[in-house]
C-alpha positions in Angstrom: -37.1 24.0 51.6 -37.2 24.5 47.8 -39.1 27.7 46.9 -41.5 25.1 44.7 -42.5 23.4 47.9 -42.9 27.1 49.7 -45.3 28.0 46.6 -47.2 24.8 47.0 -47.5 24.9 50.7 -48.8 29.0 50.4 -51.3 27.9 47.4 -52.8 24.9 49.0 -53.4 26.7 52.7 -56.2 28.6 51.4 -57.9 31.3 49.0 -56.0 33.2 46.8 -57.6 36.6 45.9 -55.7 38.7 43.1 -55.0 41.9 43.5 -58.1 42.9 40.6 -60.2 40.6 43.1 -58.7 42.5 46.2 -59.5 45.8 44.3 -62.8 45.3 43.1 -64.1 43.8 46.7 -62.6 47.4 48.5 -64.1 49.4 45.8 -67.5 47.4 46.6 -67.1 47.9 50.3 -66.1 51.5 50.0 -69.5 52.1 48.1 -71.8 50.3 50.9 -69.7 52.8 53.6 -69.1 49.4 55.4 -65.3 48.7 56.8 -67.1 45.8 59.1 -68.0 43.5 56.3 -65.6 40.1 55.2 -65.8 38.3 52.0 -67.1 35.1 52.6 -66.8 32.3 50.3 -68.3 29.1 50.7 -69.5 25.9 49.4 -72.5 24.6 49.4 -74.5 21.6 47.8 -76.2 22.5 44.7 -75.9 23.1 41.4 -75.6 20.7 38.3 -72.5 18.9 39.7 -73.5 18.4 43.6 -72.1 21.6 44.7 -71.7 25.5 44.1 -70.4 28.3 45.3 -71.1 31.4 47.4 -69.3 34.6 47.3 -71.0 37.2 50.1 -70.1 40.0 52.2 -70.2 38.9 55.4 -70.0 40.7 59.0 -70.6 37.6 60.9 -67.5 35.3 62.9 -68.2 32.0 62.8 -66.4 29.3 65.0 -63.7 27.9 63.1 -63.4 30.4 60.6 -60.2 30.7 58.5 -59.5 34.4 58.2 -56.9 35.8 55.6 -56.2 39.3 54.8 -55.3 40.6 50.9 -54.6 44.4 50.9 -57.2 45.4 53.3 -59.7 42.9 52.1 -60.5 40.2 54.5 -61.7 36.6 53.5 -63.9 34.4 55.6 -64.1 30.9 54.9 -66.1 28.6 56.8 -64.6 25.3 58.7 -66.4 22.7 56.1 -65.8 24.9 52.9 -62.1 25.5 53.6 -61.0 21.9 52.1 -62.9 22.5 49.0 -61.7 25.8 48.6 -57.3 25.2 49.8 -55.8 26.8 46.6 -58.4 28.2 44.7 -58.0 31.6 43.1 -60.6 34.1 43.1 -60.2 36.8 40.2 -62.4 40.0 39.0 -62.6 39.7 35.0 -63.6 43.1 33.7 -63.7 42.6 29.3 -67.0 43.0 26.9 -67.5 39.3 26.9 -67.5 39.1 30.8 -67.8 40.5 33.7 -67.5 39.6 37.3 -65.5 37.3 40.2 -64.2 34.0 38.6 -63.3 31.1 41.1 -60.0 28.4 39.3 -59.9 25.6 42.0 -57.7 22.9 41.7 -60.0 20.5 44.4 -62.6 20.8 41.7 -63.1 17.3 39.9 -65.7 18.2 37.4 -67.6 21.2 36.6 -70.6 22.1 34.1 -71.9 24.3 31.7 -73.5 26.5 34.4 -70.0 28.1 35.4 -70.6 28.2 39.3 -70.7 24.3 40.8 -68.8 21.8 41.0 -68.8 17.8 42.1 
């Protein structure tokens, strides 16, 4: 196996959080005294393109969700959200024009001016 196809196979099983992402969600958690909670990110329909999405902590366990661990941090993705989500990258963008978790997702065919949805 070429290490191309290992990085596409790792990318495309799920969420990718960066370790600013990672950082920011344990210094979040560590303020609310919770170690129970999850990051849950989901999908659901909305928003100017037909969908949107939801970042929350989370200390429920669904059936079927995917579970993946970044430095401490877990991420919970629910069973209809994970194909709309296999690659995406959450990051934590922290500069005077912005501020705040940004989703990339390669499943995303369009997107609009409203930042957060996607069709």
């Amino acid at each position: 196996m070429s290490a191309d196809t290992t990085t596409e196979q790792l990318t495309s099983d799920g969420i990718v959080l960066t370790d600013a992402a990672a950082l920011k969600v344990k210094t979040l958690l560590e303020a609310e005294g919770r170690d129970d909670l999850a990051l849950r990110v989901a999908v659901q329909p909305g928003g100017c393109s037909g969908l949107r999405y939801q970042l929350f902590f989370d200390d429920r366990s669904l059936d079927g969700d995917v579970t993946k661990d970044y430095n401490g941090v877990g991420v919970v993705t629910d069973r209809m959200s994970a194909p709309y989500l296999g690659g995406a990258t959450i990051d934590f963008v922290d500069t005077i024009e912005k501020q705040g978790f940004t989703i990339d997702n390669p499943n995303a065919g369009s997107s609009c001016a409203c930042g957060d949805s996607f069709g």
